[in-house]
C-alpha positions as a Markdown table, in Angstrom:
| # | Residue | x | y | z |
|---|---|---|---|---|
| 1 | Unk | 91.5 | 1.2 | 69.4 |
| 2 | Unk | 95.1 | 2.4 | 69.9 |
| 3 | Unk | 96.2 | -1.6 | 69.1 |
| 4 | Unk | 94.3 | -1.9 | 66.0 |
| 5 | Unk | 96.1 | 1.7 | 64.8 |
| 6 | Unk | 99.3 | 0.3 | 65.7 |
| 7 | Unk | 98.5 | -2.6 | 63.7 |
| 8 | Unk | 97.7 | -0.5 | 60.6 |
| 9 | Unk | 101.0 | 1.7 | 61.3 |
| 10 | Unk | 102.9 | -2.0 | 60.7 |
| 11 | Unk | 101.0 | -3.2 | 57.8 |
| 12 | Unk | 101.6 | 0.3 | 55.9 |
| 13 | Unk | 105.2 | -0.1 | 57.2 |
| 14 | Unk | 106.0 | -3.6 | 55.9 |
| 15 | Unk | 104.0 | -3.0 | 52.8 |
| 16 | Unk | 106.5 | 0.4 | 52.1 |
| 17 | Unk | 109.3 | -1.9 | 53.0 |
| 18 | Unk | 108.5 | -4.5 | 50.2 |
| 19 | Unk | 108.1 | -2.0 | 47.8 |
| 20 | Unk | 111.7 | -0.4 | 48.7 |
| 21 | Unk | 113.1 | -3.7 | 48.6 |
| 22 | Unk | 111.2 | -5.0 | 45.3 |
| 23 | Unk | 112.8 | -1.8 | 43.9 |
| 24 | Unk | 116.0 | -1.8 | 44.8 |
| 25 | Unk | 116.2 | -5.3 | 43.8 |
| 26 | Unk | 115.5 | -4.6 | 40.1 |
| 27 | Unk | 118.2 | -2.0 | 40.3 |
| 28 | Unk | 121.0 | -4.3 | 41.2 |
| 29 | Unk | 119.3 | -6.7 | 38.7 |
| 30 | Unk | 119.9 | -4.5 | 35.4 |
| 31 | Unk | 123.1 | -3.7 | 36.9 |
| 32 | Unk | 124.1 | -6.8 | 37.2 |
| 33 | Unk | 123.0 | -8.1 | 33.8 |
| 34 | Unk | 125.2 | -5.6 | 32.5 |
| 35 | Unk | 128.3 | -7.0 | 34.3 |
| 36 | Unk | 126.9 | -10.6 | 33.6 |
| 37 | Unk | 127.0 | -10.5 | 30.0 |
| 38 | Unk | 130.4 | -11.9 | 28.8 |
| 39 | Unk | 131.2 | -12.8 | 25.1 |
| 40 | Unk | 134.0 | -15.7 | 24.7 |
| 41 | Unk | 135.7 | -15.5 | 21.2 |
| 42 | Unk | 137.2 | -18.2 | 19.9 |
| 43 | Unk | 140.9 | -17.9 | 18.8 |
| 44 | Unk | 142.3 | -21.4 | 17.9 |
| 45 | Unk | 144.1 | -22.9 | 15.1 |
| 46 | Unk | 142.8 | -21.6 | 12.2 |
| 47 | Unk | 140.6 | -18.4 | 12.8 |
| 48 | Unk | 141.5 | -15.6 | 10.9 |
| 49 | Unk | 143.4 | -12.8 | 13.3 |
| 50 | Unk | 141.7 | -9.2 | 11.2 |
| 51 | Unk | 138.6 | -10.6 | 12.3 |
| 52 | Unk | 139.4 | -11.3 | 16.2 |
| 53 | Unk | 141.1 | -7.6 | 16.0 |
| 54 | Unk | 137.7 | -6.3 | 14.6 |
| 55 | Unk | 135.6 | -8.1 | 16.8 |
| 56 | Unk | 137.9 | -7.3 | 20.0 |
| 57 | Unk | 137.7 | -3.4 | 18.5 |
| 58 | Unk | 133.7 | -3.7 | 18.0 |
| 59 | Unk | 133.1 | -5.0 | 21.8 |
| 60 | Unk | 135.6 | -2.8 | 23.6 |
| 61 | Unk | 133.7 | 0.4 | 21.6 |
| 62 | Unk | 130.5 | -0.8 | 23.0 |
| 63 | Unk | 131.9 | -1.6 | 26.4 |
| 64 | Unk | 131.1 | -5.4 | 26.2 |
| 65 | Unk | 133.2 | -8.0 | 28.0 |
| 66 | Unk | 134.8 | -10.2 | 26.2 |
| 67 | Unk | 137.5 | -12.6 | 26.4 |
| 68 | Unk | 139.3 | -15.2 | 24.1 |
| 69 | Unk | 138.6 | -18.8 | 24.3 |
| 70 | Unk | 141.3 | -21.2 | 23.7 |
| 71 | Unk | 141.0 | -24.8 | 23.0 |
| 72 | Unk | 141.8 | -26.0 | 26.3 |
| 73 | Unk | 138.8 | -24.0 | 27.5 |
| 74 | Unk | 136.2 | -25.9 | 25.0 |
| 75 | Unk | 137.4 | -29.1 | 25.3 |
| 76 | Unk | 137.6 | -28.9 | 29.2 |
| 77 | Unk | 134.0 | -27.8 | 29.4 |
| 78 | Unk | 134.6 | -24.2 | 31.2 |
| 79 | Unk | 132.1 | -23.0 | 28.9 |
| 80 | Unk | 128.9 | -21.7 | 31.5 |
| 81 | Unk | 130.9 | -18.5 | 32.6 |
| 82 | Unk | 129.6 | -17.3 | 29.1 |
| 83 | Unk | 127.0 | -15.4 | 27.8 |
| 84 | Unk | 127.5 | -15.9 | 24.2 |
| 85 | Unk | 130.7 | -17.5 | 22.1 |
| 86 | Unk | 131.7 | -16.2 | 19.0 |
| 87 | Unk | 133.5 | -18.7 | 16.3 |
| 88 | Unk | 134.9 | -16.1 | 13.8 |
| 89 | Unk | 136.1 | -16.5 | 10.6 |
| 90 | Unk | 138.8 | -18.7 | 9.3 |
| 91 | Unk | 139.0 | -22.2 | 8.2 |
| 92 | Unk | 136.1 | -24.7 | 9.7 |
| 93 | Unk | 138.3 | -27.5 | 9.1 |
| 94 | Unk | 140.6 | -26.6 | 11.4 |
| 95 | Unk | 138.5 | -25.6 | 13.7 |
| 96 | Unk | 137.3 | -29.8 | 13.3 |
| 97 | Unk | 140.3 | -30.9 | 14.0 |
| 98 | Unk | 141.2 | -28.5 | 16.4 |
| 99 | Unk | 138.3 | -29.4 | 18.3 |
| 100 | Unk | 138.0 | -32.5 | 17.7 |
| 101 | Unk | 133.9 | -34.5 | 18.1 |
| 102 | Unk | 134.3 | -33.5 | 21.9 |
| 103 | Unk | 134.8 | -30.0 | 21.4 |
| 104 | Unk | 132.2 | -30.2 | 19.4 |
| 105 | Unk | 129.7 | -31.7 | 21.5 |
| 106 | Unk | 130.8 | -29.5 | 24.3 |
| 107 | Unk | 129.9 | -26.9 | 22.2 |
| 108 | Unk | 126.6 | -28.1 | 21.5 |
| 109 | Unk | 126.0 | -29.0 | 25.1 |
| 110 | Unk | 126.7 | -25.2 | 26.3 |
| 111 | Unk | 124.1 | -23.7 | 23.6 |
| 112 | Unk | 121.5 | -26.7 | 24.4 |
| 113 | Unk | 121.6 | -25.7 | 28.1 |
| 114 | Unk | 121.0 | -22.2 | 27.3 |
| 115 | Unk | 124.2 | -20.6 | 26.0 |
| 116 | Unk | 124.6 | -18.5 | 22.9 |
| 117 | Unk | 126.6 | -19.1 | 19.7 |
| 118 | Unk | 127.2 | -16.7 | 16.7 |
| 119 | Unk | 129.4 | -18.1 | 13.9 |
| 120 | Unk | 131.0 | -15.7 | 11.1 |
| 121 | Unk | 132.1 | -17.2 | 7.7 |
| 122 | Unk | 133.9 | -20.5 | 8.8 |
| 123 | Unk | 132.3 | -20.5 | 11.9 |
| 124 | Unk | 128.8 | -20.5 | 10.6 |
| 125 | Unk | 130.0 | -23.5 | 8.0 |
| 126 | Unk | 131.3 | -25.2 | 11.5 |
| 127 | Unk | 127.9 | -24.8 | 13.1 |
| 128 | Unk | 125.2 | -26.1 | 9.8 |
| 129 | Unk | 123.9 | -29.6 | 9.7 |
| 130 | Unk | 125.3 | -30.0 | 6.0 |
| 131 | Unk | 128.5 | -28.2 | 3.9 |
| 132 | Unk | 128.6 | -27.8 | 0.3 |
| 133 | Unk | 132.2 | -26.3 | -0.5 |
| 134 | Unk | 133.6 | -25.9 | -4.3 |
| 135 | Unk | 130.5 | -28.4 | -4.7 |
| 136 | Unk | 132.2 | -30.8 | -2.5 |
| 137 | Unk | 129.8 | -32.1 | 0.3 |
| 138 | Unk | 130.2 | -32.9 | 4.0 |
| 139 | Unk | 127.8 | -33.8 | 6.5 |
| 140 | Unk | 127.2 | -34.8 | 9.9 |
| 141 | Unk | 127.4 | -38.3 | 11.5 |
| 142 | Unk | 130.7 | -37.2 | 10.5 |
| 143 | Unk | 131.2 | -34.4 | 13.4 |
| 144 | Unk | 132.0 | -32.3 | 10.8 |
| 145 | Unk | 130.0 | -29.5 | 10.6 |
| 146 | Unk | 128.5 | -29.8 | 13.9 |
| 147 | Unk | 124.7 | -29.6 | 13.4 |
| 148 | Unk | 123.7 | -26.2 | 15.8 |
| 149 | Unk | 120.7 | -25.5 | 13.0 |
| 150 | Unk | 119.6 | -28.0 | 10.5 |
| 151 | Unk | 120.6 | -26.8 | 7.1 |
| 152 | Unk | 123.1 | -26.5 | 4.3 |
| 153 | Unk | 125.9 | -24.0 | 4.0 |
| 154 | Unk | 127.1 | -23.7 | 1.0 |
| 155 | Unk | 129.8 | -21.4 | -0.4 |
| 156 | Unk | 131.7 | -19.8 | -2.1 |
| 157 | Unk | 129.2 | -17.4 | -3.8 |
| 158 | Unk | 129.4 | -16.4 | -8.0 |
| 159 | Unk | 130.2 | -13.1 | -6.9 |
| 160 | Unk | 133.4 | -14.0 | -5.5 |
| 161 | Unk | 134.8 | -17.4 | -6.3 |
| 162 | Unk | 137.6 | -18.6 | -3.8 |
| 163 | Unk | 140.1 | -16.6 | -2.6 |
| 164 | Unk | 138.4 | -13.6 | -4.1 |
| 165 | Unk | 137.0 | -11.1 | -1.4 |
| 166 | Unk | 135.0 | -8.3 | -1.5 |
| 167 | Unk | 131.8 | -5.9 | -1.1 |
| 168 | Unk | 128.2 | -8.1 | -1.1 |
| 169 | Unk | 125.2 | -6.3 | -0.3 |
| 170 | Unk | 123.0 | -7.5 | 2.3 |
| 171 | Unk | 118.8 | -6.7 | 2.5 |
| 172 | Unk | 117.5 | -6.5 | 6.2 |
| 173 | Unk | 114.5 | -8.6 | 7.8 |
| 174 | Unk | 112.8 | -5.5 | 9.6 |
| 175 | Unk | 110.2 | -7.7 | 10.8 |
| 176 | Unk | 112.0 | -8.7 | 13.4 |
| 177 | Unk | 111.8 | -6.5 | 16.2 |
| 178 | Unk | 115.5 | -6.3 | 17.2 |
| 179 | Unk | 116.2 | -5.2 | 13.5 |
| 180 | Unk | 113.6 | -2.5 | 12.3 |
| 181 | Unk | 115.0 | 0.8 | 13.1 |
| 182 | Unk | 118.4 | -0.2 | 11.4 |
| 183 | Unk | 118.8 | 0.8 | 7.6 |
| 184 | Unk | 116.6 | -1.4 | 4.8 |
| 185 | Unk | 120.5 | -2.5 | 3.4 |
| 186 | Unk | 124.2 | -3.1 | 4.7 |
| 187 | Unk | 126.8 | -3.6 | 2.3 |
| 188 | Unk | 129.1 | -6.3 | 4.1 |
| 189 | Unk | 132.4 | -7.3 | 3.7 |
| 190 | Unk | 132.3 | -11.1 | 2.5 |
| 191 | Unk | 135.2 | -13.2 | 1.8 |
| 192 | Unk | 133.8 | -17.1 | 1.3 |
| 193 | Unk | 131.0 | -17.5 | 3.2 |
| 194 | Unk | 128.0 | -19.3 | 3.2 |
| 195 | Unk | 124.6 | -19.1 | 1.7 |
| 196 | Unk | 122.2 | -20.8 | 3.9 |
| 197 | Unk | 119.7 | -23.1 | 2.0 |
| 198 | Unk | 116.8 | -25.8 | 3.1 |
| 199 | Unk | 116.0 | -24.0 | 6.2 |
| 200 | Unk | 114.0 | -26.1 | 8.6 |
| 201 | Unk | 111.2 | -25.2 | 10.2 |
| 202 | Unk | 111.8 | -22.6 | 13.1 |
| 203 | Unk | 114.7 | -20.6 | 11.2 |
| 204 | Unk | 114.5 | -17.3 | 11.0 |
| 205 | Unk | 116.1 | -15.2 | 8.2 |
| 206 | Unk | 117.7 | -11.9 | 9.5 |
| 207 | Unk | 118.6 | -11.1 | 6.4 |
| 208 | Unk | 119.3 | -11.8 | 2.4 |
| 209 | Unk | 121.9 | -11.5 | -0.3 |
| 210 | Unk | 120.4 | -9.4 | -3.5 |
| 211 | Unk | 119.4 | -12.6 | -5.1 |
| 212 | Unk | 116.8 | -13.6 | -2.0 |
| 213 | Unk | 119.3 | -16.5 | -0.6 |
| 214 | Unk | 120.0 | -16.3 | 3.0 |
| 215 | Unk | 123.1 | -14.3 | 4.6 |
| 216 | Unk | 122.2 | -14.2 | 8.2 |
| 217 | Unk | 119.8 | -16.7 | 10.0 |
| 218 | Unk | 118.8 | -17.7 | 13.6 |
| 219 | Unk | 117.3 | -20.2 | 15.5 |
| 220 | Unk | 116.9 | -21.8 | 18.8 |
| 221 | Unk | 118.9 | -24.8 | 20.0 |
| 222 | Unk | 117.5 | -26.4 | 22.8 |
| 223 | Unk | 117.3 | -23.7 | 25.4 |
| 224 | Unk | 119.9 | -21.8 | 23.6 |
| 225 | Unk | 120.0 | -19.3 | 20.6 |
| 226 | Unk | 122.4 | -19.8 | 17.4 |
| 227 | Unk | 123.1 | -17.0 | 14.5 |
| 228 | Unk | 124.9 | -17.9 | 11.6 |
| 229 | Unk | 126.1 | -15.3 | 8.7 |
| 230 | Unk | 127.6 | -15.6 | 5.6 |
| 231 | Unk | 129.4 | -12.0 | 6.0 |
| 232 | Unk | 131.5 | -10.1 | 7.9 |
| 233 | Unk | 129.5 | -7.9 | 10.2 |
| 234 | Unk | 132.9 | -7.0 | 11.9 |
| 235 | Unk | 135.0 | -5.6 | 9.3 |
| 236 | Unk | 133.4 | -2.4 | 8.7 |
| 237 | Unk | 132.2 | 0.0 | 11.1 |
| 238 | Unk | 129.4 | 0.7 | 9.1 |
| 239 | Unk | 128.0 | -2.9 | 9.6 |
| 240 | Unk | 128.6 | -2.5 | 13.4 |
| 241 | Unk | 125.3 | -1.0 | 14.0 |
| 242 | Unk | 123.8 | -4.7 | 12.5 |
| 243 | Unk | 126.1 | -6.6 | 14.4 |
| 244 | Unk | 125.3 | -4.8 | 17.5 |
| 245 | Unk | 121.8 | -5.4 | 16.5 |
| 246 | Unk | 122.3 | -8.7 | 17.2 |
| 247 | Unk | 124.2 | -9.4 | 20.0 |
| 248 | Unk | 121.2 | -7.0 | 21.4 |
| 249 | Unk | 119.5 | -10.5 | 21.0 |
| 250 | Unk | 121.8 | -13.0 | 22.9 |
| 251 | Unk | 121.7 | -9.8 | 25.6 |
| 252 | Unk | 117.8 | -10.0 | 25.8 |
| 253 | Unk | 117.9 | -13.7 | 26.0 |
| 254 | Unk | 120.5 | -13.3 | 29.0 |
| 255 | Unk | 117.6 | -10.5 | 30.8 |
| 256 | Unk | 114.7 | -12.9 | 30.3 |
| 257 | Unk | 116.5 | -15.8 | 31.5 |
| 258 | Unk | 117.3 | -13.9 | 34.5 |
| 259 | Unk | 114.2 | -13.1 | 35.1 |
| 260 | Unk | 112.5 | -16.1 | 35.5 |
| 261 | Unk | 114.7 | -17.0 | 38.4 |
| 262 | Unk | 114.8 | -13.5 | 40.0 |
| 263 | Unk | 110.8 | -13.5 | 39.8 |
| 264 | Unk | 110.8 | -16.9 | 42.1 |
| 265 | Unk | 113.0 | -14.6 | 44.3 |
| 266 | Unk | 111.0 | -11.5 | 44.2 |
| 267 | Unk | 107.8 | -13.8 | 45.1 |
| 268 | Unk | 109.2 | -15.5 | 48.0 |
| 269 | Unk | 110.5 | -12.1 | 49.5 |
| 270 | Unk | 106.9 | -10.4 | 49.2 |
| 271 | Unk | 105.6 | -13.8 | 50.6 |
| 272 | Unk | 108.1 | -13.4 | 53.7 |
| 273 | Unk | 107.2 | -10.0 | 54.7 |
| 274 | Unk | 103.7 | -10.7 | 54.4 |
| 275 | Unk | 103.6 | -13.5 | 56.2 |
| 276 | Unk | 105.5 | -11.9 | 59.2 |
| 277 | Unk | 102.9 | -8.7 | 58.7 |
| 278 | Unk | 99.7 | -11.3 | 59.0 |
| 279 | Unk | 101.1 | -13.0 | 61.8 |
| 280 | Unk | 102.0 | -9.5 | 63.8 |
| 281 | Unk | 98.2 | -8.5 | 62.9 |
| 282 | Unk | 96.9 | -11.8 | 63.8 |
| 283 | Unk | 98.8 | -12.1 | 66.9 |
| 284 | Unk | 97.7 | -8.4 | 67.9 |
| 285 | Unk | 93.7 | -9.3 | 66.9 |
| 286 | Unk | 93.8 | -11.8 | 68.8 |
């Protein structure tokens, strides 16, 4: 009698334990993930320097990690250390040559393996499948743009032919869970960027110029996630609530990811302890 309460006493014990360990486990998880995320910002030849300061100012008023990416570091393949890299605004052509087709397939091979990319302006031109500029054309297999989501870029808009800059008003997709508490409209600084056109399927449209034409899009790439916008989300602090919106995205992507893995660990933990409690009761039975 007194054995088979002392077995009871250890199962109770053991089955506390896992709960205190499955719980303090998730703690250090979510702190982690906060520590984890890190933003690389591209900073090459060509990228235009208000926009790094804006971006740097955004990330360090939200307390997000970030760091600027160099050349060297694409083109070496160090890319894995980060959550999410940012190609601002500038000139996409330089960031081509700059790059070179092994930058840019180092590039794509970070977001197919499950990185994330956001380009601004020139850096969403960089990233389309096809770039319609001053109605001159480019298109991959020429490694320039790169091909991260399969559809045209073109630019500039009526509103502002080149080198003119200004206010565009942007219209919100607040469908999409990460967007609908934010405001129905932004208006966004834009200063050449793209209008995104022949989507293909599995693109999603975060949100529109007045005239319906896409300003912000998104879609997977192989295990990874892409966004693209035609306008400056960085400029303004008023926009920063959008922007923040989505790099909310890329920082629920990093969580799920996570979780997958940690989940395996979890399992094989509870599986441990339970398997030392049923041999303890087994042996005591017995």
């Amino acid at each position: 009698m007194l054995k088979k309460k002392k077995v009871k006493y250890i199962v109770i014990a053991f089955f506390l334990l896992s709960i205190i360990i499955i719980s303090l486990t998730l703690t250090l998880y979510e702190k982690s993930l906060q520590s984890k995320f890190r933003v690389g910002i591209y900073t090459g030849p060509g990228t235009w320097e208000p926009g790094i300061e804006a971006l740097e100012a955004f990330f360090e008023e939200h307390g997000i990690k970030y760091y600027e990416l160099e050349v060297e570091e694409i083109l070496n393949e160090t890319l894995e250390e980060y959550s999410l890299i940012i190609v601002p605004g500038g000139w996409a052509w330089d960031y081509y040559i700059a790059l070179t087709a092994e930058g840019a397939e180092n590039l794509k091979e970070y977001v197919r393996e499950g990185g994330g990319y956001i380009g601004i302006c020139a850096g969403a031109y960089y990233a389309c499948e096809l770039i319609i500029w001053n109605n001159h054309t480019y298109m991959i297999p020429s490694a320039y743009p790169i091909g991260l989501i399969n559809c045209t870029a073109r630019g500039p808009r009526s509103e502002y032919p080149w080198p003119a800059c200004g206010d565009l008003e942007v219209k919100i997709n607040l469908s999409n869970p990460f967007l609908k508490n934010l405001p129905e409209t932004f208006v966004t600084y834009y200063c050449g960027g793209p209008e995104f056109l022949n989507l293909s399927k599995g693109i999603e449209v975060l949100a529109w110029y007045t005239d319906e034409t896409p300003a912000i899009i998104s879609a997977k790439y192989g295990k990874g996630l892409v966004v693209l916008m035609g306008v400056h989300l960085e400029v303004k602090k008023q926009t920063w609530p959008l922007l923040l919106a989505i790099v909310n995205m890329f920082r629920e992507k990093l969580k799920k990811d996570s979780e997958s893995s940690n989940l395996w660990q979890l399992l094989i933990c509870e599986y441990s302890l339970w398997s030392k409690t049923f041999e303890i009761e087994k042996r005591n039975i017995i």
